[in-house]
C-alpha positions as YAML, in Angstrom:
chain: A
units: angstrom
residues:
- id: 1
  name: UNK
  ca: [-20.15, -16.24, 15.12]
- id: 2
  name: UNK
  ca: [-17.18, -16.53, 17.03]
- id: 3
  name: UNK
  ca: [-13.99, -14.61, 17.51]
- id: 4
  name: UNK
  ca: [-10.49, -15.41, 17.87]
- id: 5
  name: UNK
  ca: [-7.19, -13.63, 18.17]
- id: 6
  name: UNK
  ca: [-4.65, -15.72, 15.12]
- id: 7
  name: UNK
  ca: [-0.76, -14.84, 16.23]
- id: 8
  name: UNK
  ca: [1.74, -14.55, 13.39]
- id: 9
  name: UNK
  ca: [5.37, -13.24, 13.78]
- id: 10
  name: UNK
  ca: [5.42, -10.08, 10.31]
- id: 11
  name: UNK
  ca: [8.52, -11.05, 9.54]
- id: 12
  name: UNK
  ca: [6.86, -14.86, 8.48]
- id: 13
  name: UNK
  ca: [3.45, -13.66, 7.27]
- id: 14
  name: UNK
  ca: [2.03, -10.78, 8.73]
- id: 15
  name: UNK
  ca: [-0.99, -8.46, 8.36]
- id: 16
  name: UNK
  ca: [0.50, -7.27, 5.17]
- id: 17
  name: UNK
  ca: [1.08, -9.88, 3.66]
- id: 18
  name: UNK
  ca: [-2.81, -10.82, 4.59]
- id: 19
  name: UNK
  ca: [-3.76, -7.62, 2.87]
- id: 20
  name: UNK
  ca: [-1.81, -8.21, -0.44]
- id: 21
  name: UNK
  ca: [-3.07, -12.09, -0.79]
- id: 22
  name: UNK
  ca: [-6.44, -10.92, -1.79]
- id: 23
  name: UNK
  ca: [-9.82, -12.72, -0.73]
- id: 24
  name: UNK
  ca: [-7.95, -15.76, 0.71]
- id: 25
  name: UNK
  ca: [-4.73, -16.87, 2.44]
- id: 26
  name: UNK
  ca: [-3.93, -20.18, 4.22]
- id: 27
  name: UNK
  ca: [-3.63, -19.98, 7.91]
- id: 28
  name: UNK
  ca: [-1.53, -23.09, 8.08]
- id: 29
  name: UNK
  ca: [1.69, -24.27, 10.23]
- id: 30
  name: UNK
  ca: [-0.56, -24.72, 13.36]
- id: 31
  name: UNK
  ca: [1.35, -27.24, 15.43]
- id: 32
  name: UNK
  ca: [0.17, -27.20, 18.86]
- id: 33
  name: UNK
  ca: [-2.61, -29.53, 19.99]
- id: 34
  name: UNK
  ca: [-4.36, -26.83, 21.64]
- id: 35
  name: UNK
  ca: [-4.68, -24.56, 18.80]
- id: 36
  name: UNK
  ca: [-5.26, -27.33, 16.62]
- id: 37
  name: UNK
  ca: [-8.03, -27.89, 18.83]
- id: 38
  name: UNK
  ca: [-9.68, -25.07, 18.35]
- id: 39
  name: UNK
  ca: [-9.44, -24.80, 14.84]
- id: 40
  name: UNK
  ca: [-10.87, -28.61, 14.40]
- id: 41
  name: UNK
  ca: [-13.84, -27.68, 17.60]
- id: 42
  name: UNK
  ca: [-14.55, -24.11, 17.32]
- id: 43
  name: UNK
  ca: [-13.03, -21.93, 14.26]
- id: 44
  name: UNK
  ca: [-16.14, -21.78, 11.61]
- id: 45
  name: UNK
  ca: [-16.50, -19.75, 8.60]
- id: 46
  name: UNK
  ca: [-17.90, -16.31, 9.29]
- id: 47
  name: UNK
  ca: [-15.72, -16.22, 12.41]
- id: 48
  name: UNK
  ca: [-13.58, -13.38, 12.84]
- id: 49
  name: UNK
  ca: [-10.15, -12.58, 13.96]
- id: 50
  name: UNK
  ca: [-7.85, -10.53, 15.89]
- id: 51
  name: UNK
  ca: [-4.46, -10.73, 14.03]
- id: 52
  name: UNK
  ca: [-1.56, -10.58, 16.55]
- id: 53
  name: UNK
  ca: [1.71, -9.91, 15.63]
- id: 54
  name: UNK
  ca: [4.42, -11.90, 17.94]
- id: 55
  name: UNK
  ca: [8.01, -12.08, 17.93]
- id: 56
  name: UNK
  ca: [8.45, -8.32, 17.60]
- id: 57
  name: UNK
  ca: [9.79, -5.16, 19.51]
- id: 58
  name: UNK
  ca: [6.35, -4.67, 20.41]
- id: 59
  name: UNK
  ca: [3.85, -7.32, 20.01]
- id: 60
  name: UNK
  ca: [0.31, -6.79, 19.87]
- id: 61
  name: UNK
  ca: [-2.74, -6.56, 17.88]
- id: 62
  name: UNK
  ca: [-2.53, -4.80, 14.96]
- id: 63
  name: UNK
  ca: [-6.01, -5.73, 12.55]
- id: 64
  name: UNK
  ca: [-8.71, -8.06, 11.37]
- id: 65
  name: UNK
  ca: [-9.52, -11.02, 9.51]
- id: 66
  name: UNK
  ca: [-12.07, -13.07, 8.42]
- id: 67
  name: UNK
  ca: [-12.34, -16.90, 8.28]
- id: 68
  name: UNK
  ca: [-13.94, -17.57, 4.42]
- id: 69
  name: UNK
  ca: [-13.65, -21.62, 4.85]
- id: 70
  name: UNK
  ca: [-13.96, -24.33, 7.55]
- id: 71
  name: UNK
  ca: [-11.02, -25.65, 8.83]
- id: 72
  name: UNK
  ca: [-9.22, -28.60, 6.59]
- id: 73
  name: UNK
  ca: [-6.44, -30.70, 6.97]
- id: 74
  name: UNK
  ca: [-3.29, -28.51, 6.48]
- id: 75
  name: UNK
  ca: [-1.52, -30.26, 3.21]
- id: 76
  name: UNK
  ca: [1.86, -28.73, 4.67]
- id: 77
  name: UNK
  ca: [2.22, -31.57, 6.95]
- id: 78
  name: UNK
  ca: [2.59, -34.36, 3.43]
- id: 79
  name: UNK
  ca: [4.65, -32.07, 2.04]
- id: 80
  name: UNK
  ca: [8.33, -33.38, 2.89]
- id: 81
  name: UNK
  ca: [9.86, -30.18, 1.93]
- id: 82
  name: UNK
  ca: [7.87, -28.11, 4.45]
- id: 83
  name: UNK
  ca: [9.46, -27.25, 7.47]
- id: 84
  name: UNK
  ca: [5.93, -28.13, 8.88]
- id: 85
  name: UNK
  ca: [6.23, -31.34, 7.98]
- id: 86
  name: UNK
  ca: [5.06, -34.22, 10.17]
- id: 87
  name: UNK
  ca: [6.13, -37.75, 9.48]
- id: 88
  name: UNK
  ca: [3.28, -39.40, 12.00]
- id: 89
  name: UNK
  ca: [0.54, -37.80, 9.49]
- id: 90
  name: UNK
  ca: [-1.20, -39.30, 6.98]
- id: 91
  name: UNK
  ca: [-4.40, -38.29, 4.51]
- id: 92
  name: UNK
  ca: [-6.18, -40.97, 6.22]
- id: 93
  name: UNK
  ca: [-5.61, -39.37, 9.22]
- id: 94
  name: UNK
  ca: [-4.43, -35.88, 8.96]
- id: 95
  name: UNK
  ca: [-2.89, -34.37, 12.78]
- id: 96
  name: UNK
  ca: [-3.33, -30.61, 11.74]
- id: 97
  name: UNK
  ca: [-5.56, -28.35, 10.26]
- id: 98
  name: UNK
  ca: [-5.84, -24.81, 8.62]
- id: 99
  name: UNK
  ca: [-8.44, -21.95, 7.40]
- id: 100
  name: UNK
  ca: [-8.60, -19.62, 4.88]
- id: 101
  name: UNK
  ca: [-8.82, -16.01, 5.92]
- id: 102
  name: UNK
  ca: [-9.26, -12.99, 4.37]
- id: 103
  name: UNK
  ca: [-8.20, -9.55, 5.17]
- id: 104
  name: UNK
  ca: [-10.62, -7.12, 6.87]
- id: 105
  name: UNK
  ca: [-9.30, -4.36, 8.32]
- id: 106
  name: UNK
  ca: [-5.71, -2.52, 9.68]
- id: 107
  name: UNK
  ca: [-6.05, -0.91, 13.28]
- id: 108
  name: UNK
  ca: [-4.81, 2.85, 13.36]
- id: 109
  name: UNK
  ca: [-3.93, 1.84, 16.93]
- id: 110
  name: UNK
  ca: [-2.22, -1.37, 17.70]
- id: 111
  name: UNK
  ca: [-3.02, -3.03, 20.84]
- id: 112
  name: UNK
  ca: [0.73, -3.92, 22.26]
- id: 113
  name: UNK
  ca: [1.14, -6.53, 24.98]
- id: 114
  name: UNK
  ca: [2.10, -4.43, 27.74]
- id: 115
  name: UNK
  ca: [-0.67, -2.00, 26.76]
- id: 116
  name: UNK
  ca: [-2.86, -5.12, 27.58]
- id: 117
  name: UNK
  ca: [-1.55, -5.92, 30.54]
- id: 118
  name: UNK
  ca: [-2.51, -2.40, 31.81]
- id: 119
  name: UNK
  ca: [-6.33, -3.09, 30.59]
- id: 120
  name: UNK
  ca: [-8.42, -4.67, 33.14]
- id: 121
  name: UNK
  ca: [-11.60, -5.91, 30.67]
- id: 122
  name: UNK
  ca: [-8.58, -7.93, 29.40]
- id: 123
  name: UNK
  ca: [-7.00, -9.39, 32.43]
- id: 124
  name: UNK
  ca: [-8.81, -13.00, 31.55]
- id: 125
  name: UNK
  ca: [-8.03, -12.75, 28.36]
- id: 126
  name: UNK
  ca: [-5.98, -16.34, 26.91]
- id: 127
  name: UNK
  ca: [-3.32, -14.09, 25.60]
- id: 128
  name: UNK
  ca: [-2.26, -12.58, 28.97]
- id: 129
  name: UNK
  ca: [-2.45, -16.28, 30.25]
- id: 130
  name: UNK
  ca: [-1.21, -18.38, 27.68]
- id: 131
  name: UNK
  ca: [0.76, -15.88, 25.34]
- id: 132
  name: UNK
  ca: [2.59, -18.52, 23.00]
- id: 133
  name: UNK
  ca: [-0.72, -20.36, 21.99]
- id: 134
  name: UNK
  ca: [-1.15, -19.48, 18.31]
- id: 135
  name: UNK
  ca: [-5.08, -19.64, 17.89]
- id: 136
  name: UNK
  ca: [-7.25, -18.48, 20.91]
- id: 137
  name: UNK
  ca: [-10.70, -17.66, 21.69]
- id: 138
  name: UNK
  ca: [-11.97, -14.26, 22.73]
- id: 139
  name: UNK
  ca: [-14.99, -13.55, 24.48]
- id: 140
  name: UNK
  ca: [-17.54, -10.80, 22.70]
- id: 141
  name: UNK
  ca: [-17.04, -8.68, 25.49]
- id: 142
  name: UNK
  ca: [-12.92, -8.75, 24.99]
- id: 143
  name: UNK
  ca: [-13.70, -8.72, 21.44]
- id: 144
  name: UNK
  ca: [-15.83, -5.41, 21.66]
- id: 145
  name: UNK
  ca: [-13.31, -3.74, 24.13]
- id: 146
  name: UNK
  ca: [-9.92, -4.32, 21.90]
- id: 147
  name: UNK
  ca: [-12.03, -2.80, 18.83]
- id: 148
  name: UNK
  ca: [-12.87, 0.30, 20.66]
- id: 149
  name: UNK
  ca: [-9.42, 0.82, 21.58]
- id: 150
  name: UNK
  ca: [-7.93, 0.05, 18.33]
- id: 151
  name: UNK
  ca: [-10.18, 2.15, 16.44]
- id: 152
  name: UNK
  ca: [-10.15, 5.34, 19.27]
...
């Protein structure tokens, strides 16, 4: 099992909006090559997930999910009506993916940014490096860390 922190502004599809889908929502809209790249090389089923919410007064992490599928080609890029759209794709040879995920759990205490930034186990971390990238990795150690202070 791996883990990975997902980012997702609540005002487009945020941890609530996880929580009402049910046992599965589409992580889809991906459309960087490096997060595509680690959906397509690392994200698995079984993986789990930080869920980050960007674009905020105060970003940070704010609960859990689950992958429950492999990643697939994301049918939002055929679909011309999509604003995630892409022309240059085609089923023969799809340029971004998705994943299901399911919602697993709601932090009683969010994990902002800056709070991060204070945290030295997290001063490596891809988010505090590379803060726009929508699907990043997180080491076990990171992983364990952000749950203890999100659950303290």
């Amino acid at each position: 099992m791996a883990y990975w922190l997902l980012k997702t502004e609540p005002g487009e599809y945020g941890l609530d909006d996880l929580a009402a889908a049910g046992e599965r929502a589409v992580w889809d809209g991906i459309r960087n090559y490096q997060a595509r790249n680690h959906l397509r090389d690392g994200v698995r089923c079984g993986d789990l997930a930080l869920i980050y919410h960007s674009g905020n007064r105060d970003p940070g992490v704010v609960g859990m999910a689950e992958v429950v599928v492999d990643p697939y080609p994301d049918p939002s890029q055929f679909d011309a009506d999509s604003p995630y759209y892409d022309d240059r794709a085609s089923v023969d040879v799809p340029r971004w993916l998705c994943v299901d995920i399911r919602f697993r759990e709601r932090f009683p205490r969010p994990l902002t940014l800056a709070a991060a930034r204070q945290c030295e186990p997290l001063r490596e971390m891809v988010l505090l490096r590379h803060g726009r990238l929508s699907v990043q990795p997180v080491s076990d150690a990171q992983w364990r860390f952000i749950l203890r202070y999100c659950r303290a």
